[in-house]
PyMOL Python script that loads the backbone (N, CA, C, O; Angstrom):
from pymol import cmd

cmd.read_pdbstr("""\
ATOM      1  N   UNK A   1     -25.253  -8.735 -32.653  1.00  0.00           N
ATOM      2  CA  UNK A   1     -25.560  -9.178 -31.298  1.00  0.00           C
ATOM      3  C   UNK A   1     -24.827 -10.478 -31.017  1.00  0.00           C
ATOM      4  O   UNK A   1     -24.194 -11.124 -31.852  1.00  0.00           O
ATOM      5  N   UNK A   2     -25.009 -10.805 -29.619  1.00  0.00           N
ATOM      6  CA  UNK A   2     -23.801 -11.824 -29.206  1.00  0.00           C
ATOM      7  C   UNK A   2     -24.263 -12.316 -28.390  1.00  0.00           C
ATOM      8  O   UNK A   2     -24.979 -11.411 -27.961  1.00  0.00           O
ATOM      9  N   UNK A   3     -24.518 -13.591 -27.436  1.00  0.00           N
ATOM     10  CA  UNK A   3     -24.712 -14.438 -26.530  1.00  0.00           C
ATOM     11  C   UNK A   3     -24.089 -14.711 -25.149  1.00  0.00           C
ATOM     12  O   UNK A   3     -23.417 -15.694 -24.835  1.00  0.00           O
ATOM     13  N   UNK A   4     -24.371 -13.858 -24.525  1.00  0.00           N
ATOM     14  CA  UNK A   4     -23.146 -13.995 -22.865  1.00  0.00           C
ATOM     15  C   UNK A   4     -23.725 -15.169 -22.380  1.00  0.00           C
ATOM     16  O   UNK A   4     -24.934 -15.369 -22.500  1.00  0.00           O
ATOM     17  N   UNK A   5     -22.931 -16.006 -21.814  1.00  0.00           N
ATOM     18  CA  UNK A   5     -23.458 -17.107 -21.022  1.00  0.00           C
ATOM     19  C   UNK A   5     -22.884 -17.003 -19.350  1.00  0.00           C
ATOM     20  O   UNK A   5     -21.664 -16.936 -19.201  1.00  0.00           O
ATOM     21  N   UNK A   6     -23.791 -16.992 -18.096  1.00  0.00           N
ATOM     22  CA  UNK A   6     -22.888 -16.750 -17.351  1.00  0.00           C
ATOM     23  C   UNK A   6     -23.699 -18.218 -16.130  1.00  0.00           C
ATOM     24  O   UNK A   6     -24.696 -18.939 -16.159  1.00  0.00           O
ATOM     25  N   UNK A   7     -22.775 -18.041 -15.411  1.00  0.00           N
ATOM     26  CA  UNK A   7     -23.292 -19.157 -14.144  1.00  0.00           C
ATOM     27  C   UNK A   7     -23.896 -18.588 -12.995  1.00  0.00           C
ATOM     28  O   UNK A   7     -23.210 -17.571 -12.892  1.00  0.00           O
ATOM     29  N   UNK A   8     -24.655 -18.546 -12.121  1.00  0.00           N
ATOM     30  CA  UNK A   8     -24.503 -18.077 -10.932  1.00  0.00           C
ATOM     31  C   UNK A   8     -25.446 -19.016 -10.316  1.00  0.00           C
ATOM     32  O   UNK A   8     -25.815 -20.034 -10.901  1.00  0.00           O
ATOM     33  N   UNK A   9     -25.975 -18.572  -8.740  1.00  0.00           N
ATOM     34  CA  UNK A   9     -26.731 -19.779  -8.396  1.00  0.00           C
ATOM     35  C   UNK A   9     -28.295 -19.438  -8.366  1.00  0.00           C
ATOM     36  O   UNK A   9     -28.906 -18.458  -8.792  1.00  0.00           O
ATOM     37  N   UNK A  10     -28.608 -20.287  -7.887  1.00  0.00           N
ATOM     38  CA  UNK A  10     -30.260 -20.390  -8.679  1.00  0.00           C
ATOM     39  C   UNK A  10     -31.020 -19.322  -7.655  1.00  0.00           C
ATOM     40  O   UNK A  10     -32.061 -18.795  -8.048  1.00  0.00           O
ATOM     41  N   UNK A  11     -30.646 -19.100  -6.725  1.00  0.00           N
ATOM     42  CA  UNK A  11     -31.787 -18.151  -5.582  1.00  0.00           C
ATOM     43  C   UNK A  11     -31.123 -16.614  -6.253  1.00  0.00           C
ATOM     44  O   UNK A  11     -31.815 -15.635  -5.972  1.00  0.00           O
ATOM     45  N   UNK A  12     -29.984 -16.356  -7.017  1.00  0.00           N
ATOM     46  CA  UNK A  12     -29.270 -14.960  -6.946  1.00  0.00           C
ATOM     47  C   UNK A  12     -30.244 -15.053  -8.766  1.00  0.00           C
ATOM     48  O   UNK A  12     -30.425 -13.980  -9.342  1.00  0.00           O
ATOM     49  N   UNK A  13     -30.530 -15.793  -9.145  1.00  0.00           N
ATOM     50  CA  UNK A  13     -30.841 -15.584 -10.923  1.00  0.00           C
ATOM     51  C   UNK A  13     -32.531 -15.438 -10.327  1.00  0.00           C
ATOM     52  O   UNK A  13     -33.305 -14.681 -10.914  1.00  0.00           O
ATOM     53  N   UNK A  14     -33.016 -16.319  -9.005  1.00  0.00           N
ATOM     54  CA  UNK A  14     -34.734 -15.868  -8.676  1.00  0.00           C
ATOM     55  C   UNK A  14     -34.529 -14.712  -8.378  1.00  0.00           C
ATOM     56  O   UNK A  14     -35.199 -13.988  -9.115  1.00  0.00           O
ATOM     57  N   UNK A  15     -33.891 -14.104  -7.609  1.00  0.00           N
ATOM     58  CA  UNK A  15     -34.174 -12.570  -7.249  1.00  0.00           C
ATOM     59  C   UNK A  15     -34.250 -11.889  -7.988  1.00  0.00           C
ATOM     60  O   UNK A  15     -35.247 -11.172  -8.071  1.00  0.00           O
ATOM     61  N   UNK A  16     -32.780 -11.777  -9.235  1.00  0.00           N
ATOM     62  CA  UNK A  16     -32.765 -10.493 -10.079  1.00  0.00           C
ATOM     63  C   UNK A  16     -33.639 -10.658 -10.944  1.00  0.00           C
ATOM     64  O   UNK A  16     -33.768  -9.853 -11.867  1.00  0.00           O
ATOM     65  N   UNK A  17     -34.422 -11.754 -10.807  1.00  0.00           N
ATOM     66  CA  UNK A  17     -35.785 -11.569 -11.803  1.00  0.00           C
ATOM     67  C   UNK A  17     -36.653 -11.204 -11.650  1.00  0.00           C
ATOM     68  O   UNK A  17     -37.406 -10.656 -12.455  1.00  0.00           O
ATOM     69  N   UNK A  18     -36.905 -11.588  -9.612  1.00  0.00           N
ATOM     70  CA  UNK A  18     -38.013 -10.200  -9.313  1.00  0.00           C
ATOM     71  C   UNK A  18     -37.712  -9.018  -9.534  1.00  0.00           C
ATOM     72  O   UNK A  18     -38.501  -8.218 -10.037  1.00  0.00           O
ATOM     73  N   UNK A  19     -36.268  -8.679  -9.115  1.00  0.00           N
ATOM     74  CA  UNK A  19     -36.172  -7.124  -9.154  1.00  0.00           C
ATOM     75  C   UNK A  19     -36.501  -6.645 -10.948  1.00  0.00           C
ATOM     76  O   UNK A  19     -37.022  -5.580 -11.279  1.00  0.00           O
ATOM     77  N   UNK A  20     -36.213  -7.329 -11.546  1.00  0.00           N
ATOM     78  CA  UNK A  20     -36.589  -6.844 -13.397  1.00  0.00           C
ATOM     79  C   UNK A  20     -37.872  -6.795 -13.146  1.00  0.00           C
ATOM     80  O   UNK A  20     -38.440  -5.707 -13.058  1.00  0.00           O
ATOM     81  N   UNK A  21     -38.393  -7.732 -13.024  1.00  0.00           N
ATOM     82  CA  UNK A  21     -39.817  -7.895 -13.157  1.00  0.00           C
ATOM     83  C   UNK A  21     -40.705  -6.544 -12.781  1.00  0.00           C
ATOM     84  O   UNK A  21     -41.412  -5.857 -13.518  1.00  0.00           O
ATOM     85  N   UNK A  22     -40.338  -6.380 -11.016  1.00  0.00           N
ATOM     86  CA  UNK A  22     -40.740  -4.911 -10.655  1.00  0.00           C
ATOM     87  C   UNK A  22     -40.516  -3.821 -10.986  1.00  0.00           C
ATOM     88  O   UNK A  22     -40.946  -2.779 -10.491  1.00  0.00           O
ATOM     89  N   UNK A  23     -39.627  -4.007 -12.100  1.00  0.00           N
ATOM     90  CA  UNK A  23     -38.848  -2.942 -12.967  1.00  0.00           C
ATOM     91  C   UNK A  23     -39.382  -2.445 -14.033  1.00  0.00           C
ATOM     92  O   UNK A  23     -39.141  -1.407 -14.648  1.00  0.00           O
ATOM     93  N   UNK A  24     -40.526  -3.719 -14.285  1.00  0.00           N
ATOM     94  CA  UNK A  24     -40.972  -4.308 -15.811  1.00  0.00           C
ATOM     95  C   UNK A  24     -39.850  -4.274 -17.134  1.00  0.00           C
ATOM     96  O   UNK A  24     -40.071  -3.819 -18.256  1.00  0.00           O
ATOM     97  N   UNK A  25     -38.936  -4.729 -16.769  1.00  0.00           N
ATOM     98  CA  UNK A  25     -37.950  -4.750 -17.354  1.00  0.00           C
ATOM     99  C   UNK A  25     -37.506  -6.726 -17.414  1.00  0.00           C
ATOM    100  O   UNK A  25     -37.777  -7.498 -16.494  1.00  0.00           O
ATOM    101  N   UNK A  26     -36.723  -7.175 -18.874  1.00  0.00           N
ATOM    102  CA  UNK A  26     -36.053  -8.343 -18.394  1.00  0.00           C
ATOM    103  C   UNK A  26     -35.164  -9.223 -17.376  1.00  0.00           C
ATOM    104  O   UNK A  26     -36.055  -9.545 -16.590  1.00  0.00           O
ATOM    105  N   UNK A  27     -34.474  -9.575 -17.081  1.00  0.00           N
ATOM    106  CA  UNK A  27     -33.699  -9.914 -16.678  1.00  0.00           C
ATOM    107  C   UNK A  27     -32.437  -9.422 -17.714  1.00  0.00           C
ATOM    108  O   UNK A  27     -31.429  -8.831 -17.328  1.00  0.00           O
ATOM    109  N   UNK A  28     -32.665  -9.717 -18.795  1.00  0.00           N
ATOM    110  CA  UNK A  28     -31.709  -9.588 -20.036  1.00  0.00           C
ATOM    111  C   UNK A  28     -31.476  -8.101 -19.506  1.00  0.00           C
ATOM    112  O   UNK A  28     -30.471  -7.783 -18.872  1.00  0.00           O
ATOM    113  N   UNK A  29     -32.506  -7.227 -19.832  1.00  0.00           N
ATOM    114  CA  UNK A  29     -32.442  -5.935 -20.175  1.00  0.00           C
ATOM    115  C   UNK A  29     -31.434  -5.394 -18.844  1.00  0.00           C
ATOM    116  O   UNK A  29     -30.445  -4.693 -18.631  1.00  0.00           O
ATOM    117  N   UNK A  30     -32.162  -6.012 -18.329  1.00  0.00           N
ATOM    118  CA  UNK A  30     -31.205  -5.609 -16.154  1.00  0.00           C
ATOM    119  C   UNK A  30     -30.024  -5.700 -16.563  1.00  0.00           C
ATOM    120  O   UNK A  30     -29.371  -4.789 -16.054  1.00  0.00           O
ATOM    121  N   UNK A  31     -29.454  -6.284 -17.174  1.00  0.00           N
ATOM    122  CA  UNK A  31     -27.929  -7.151 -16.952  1.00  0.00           C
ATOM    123  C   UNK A  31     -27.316  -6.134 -18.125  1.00  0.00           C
ATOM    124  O   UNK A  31     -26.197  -5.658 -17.932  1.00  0.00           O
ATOM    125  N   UNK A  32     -27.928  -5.857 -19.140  1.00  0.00           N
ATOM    126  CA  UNK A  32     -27.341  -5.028 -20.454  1.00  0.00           C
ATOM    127  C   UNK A  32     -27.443  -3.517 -19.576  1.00  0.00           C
ATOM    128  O   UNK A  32     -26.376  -2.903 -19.581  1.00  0.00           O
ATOM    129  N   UNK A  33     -28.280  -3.022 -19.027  1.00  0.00           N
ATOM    130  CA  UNK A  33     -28.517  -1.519 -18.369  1.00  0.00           C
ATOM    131  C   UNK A  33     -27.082  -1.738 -17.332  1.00  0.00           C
ATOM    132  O   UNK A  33     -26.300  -0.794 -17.223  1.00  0.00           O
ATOM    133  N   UNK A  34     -26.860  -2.853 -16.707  1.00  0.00           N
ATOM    134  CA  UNK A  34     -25.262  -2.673 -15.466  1.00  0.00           C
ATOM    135  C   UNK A  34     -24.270  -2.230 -16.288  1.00  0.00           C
ATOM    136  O   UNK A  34     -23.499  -1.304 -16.035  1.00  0.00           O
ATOM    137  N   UNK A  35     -24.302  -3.140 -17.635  1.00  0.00           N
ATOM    138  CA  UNK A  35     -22.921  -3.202 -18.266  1.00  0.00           C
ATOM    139  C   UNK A  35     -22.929  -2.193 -19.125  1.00  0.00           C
ATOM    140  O   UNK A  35     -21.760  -2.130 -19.505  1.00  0.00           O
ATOM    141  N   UNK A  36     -23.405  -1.544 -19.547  1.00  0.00           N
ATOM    142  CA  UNK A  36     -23.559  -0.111 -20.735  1.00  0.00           C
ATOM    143  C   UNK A  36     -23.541   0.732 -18.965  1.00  0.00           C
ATOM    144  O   UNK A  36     -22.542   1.417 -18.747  1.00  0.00           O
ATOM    145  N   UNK A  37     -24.112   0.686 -18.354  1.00  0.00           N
ATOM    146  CA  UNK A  37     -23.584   2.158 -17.442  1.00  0.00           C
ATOM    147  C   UNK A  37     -22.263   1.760 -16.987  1.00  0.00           C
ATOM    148  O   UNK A  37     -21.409   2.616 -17.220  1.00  0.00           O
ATOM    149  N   UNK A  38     -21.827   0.664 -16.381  1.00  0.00           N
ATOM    150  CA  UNK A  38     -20.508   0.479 -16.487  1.00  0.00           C
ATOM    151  C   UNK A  38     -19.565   1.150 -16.805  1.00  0.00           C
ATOM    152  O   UNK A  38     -18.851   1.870 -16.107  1.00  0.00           O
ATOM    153  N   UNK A  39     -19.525   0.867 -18.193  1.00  0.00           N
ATOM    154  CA  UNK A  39     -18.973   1.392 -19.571  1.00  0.00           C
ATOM    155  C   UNK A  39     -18.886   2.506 -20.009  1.00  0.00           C
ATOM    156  O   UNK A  39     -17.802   2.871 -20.461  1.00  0.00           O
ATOM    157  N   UNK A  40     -19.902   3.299 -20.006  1.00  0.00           N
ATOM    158  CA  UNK A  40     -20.038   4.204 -19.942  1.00  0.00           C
ATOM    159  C   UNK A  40     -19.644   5.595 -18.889  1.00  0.00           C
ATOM    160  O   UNK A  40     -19.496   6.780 -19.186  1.00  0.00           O
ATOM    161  N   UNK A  41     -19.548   4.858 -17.500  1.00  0.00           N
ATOM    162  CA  UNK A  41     -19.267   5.595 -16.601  1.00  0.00           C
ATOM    163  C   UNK A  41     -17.891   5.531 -16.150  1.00  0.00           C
ATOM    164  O   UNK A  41     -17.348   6.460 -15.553  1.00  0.00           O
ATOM    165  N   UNK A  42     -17.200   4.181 -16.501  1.00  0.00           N
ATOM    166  CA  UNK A  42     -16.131   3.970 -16.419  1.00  0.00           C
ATOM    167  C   UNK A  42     -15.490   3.492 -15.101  1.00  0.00           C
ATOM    168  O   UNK A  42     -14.338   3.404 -14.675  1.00  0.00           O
ATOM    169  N   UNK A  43     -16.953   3.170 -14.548  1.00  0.00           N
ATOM    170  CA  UNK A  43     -16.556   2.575 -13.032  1.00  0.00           C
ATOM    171  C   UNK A  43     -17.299   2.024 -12.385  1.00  0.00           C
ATOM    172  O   UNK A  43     -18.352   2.625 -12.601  1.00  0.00           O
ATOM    173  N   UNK A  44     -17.592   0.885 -11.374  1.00  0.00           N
ATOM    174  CA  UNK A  44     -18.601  -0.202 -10.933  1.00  0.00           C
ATOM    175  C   UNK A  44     -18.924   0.083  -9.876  1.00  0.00           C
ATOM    176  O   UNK A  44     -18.144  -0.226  -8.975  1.00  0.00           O
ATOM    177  N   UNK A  45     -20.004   0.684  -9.570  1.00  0.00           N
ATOM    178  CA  UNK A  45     -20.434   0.874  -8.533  1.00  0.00           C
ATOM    179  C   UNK A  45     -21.315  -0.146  -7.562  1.00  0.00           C
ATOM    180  O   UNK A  45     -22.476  -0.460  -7.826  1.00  0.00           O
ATOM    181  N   UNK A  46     -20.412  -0.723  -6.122  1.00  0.00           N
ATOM    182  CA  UNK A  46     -21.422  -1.728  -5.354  1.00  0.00           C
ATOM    183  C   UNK A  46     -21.533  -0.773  -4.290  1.00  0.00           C
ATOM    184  O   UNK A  46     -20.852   0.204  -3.979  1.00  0.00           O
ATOM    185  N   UNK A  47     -22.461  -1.249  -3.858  1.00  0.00           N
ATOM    186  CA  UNK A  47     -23.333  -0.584  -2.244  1.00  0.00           C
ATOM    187  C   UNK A  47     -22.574  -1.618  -1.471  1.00  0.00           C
ATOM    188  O   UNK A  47     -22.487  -2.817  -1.736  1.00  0.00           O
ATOM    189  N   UNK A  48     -21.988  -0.904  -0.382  1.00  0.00           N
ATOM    190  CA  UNK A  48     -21.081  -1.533   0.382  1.00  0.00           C
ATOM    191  C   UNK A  48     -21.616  -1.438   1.773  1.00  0.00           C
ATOM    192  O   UNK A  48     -21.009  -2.010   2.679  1.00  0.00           O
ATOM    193  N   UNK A  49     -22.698  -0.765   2.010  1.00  0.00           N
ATOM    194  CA  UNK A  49     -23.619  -0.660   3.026  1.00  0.00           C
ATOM    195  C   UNK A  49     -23.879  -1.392   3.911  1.00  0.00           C
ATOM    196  O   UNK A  49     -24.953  -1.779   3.450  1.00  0.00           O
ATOM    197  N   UNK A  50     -23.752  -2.104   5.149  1.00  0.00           N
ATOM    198  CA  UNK A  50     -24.260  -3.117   5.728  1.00  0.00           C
ATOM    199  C   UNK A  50     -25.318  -3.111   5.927  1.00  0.00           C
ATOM    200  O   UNK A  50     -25.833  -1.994   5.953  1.00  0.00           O
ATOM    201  N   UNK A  51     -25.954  -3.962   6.101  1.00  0.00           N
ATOM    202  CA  UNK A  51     -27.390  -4.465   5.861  1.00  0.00           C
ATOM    203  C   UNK A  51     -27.927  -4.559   7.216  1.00  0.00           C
ATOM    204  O   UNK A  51     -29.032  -4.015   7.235  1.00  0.00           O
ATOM    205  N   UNK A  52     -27.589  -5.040   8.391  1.00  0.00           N
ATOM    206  CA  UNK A  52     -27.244  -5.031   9.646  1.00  0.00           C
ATOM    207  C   UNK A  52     -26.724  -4.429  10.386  1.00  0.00           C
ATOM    208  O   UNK A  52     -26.111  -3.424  10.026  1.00  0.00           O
ATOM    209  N   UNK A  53     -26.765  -4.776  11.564  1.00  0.00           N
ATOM    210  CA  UNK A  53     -26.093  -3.683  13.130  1.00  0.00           C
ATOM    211  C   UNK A  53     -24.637  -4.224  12.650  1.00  0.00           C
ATOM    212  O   UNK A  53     -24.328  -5.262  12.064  1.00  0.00           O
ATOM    213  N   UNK A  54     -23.664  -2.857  13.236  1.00  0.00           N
ATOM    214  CA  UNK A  54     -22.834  -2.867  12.745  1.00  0.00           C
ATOM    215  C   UNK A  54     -21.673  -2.327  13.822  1.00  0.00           C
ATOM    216  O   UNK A  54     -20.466  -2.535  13.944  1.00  0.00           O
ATOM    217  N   UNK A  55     -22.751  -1.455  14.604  1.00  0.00           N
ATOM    218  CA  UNK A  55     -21.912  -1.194  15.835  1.00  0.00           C
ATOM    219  C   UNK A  55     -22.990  -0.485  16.517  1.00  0.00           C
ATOM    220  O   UNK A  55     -24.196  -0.492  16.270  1.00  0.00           O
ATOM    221  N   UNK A  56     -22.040   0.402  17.822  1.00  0.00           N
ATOM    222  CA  UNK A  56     -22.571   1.280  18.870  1.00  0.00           C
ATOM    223  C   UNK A  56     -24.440   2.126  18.157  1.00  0.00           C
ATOM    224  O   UNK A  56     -25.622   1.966  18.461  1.00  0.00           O
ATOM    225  N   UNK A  57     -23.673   2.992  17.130  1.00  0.00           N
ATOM    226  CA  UNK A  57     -24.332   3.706  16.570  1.00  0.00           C
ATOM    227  C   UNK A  57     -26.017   3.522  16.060  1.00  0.00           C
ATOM    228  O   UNK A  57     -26.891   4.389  16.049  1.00  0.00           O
ATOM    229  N   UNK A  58     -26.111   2.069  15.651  1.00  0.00           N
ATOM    230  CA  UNK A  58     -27.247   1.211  15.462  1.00  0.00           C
ATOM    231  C   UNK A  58     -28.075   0.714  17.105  1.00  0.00           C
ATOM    232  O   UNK A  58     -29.216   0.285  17.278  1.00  0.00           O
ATOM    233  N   UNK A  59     -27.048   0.966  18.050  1.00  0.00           N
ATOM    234  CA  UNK A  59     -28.273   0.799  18.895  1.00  0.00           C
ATOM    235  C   UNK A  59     -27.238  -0.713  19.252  1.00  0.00           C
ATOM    236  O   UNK A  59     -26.385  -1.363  18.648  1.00  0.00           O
ATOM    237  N   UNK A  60     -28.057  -0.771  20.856  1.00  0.00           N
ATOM    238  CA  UNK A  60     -27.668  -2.113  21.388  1.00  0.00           C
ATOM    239  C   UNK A  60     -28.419  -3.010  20.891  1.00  0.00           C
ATOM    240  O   UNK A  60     -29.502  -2.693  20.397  1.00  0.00           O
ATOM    241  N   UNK A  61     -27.977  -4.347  20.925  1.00  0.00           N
ATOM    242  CA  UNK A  61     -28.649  -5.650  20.770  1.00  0.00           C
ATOM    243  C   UNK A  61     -28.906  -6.423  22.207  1.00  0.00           C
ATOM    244  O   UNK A  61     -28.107  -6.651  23.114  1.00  0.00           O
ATOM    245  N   UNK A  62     -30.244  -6.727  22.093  1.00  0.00           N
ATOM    246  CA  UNK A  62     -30.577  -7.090  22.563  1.00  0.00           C
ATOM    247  C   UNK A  62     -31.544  -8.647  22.559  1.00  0.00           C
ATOM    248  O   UNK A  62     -32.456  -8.774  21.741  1.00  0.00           O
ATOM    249  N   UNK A  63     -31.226  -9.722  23.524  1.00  0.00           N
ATOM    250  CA  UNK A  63     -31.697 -11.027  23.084  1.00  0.00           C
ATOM    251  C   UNK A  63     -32.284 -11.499  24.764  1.00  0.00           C
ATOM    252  O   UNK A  63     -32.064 -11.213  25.941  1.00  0.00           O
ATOM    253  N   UNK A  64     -33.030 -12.268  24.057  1.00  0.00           N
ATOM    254  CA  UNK A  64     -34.072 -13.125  25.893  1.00  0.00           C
ATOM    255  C   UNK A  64     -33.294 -13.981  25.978  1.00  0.00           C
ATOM    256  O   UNK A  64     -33.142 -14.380  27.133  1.00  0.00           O
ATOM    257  N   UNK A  65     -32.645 -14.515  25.155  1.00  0.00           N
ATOM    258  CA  UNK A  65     -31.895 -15.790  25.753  1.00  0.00           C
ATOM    259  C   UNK A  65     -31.441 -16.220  24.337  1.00  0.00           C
ATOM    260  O   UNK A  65     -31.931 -16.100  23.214  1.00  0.00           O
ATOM    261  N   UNK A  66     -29.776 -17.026  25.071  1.00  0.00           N
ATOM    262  CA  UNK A  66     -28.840 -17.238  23.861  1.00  0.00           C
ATOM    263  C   UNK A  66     -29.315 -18.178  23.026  1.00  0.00           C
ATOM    264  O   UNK A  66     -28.799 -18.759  22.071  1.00  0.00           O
ATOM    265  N   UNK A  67     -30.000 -18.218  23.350  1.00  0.00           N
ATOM    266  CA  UNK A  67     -30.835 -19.444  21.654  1.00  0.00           C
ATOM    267  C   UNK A  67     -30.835 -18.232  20.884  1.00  0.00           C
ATOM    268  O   UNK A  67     -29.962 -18.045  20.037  1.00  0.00           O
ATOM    269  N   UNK A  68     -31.904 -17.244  21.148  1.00  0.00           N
ATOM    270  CA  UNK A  68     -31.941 -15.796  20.362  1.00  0.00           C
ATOM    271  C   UNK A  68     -30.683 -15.010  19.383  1.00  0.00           C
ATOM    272  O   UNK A  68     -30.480 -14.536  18.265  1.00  0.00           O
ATOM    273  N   UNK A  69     -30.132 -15.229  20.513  1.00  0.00           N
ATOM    274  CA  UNK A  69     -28.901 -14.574  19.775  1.00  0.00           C
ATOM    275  C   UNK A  69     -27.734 -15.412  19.273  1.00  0.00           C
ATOM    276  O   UNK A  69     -26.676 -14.856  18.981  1.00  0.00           O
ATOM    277  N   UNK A  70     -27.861 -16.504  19.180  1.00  0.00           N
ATOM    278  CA  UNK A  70     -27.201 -17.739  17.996  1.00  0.00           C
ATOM    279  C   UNK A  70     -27.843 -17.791  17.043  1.00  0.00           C
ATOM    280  O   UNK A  70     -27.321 -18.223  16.016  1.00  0.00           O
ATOM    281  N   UNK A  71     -29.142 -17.387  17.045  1.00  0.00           N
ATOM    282  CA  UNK A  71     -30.053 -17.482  15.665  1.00  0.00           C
ATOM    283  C   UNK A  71     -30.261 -16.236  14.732  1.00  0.00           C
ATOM    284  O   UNK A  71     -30.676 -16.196  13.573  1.00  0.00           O
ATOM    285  N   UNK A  72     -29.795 -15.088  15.695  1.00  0.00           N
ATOM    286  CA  UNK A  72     -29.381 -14.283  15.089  1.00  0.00           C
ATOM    287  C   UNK A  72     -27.820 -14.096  14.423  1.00  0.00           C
ATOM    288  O   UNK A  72     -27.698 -13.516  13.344  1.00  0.00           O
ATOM    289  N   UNK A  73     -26.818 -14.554  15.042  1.00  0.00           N
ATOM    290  CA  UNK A  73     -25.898 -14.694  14.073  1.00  0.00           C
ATOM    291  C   UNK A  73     -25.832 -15.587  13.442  1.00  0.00           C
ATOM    292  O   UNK A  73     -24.977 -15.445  12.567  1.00  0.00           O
ATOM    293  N   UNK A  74     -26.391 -16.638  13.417  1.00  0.00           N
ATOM    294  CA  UNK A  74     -26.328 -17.981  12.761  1.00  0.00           C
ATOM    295  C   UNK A  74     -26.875 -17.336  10.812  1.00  0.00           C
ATOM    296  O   UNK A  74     -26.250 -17.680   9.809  1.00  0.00           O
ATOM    297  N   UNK A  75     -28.071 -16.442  10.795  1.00  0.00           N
ATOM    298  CA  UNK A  75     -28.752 -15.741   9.897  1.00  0.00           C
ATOM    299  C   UNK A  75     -27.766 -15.142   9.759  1.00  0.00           C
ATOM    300  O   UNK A  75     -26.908 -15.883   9.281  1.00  0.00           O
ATOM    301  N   UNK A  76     -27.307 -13.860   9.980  1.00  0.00           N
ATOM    302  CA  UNK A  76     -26.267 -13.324   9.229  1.00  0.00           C
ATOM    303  C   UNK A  76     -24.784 -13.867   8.759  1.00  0.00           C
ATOM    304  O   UNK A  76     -23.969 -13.279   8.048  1.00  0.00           O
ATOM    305  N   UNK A  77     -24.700 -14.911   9.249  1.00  0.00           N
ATOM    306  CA  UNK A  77     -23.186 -16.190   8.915  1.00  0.00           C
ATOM    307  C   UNK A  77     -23.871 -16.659   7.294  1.00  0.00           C
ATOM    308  O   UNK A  77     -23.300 -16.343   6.249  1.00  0.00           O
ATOM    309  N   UNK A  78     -24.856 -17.258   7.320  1.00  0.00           N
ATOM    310  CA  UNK A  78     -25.642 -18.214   6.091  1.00  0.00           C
ATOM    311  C   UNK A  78     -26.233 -17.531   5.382  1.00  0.00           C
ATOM    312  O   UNK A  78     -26.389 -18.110   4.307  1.00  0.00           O
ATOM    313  N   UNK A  79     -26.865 -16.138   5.399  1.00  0.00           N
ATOM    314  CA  UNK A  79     -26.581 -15.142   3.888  1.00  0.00           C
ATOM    315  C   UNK A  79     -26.136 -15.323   3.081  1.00  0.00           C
ATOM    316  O   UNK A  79     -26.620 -15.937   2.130  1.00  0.00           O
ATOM    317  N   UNK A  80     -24.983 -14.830   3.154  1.00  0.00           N
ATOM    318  CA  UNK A  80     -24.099 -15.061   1.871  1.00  0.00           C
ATOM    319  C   UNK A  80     -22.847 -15.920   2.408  1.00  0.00           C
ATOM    320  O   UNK A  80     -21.770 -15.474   2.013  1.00  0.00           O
ATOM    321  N   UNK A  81     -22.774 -16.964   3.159  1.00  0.00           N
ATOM    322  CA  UNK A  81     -21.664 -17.364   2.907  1.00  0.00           C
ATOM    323  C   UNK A  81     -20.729 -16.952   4.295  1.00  0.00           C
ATOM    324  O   UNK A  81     -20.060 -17.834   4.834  1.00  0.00           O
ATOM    325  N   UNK A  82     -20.735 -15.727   4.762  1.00  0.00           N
ATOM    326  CA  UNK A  82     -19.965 -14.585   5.982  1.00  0.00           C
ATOM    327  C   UNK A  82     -20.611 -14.119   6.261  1.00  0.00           C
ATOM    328  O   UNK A  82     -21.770 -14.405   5.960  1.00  0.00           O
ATOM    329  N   UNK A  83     -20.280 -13.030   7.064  1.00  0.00           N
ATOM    330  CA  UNK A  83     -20.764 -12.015   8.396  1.00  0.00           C
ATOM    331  C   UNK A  83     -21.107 -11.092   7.050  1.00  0.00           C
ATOM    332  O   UNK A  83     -20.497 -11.223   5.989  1.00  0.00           O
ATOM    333  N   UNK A  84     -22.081 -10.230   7.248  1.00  0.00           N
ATOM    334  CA  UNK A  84     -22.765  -9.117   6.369  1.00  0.00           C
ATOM    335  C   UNK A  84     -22.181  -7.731   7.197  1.00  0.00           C
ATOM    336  O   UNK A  84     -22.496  -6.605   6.814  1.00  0.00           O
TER     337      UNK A  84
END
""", "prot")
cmd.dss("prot")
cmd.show_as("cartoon", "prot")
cmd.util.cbc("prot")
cmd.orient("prot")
């Protein structure tokens, strides 16, 4: 056995610990189950899905007033960093 050390930031290491947790699984164990299917499968699968309206198809948007709808993109800008 061997010691990975990795960085990331502190709200992305709280989450994947709920998601283990609800898993009843480690965090450790989470991170060894990505990389053995990985490996195994021979290819990385991300969900590329948007999370959000995205166009026509989702339906109009609708806001009472542009405070509303600055605070709605303002939330999807500060996610992650960009537009989702």
């Amino acid at each position: 056995m061997t010691t990975l050390s990795i960085k990331i930031e502190d709200e992305l290491k709280i989450n994947a610990q709920k998601m283990a947790n609800e898993l009843g699984i480690s965090l450790s164990s989470l991170i060894k189950m990505l990389l053995k299917n990985t490996i195994r499968k021979g290819e990385l699968y991300i969900d590329t899905k948007p999370k959000y309206h995205t166009g026509p198809e989702d339906g109009d948007l609708e806001f009472d007033d542009p405070k509303e709808a600055i605070e709605y993109f303002e939330k999807l800008a500060n996610e992650d960093g960009k537009m989702a």
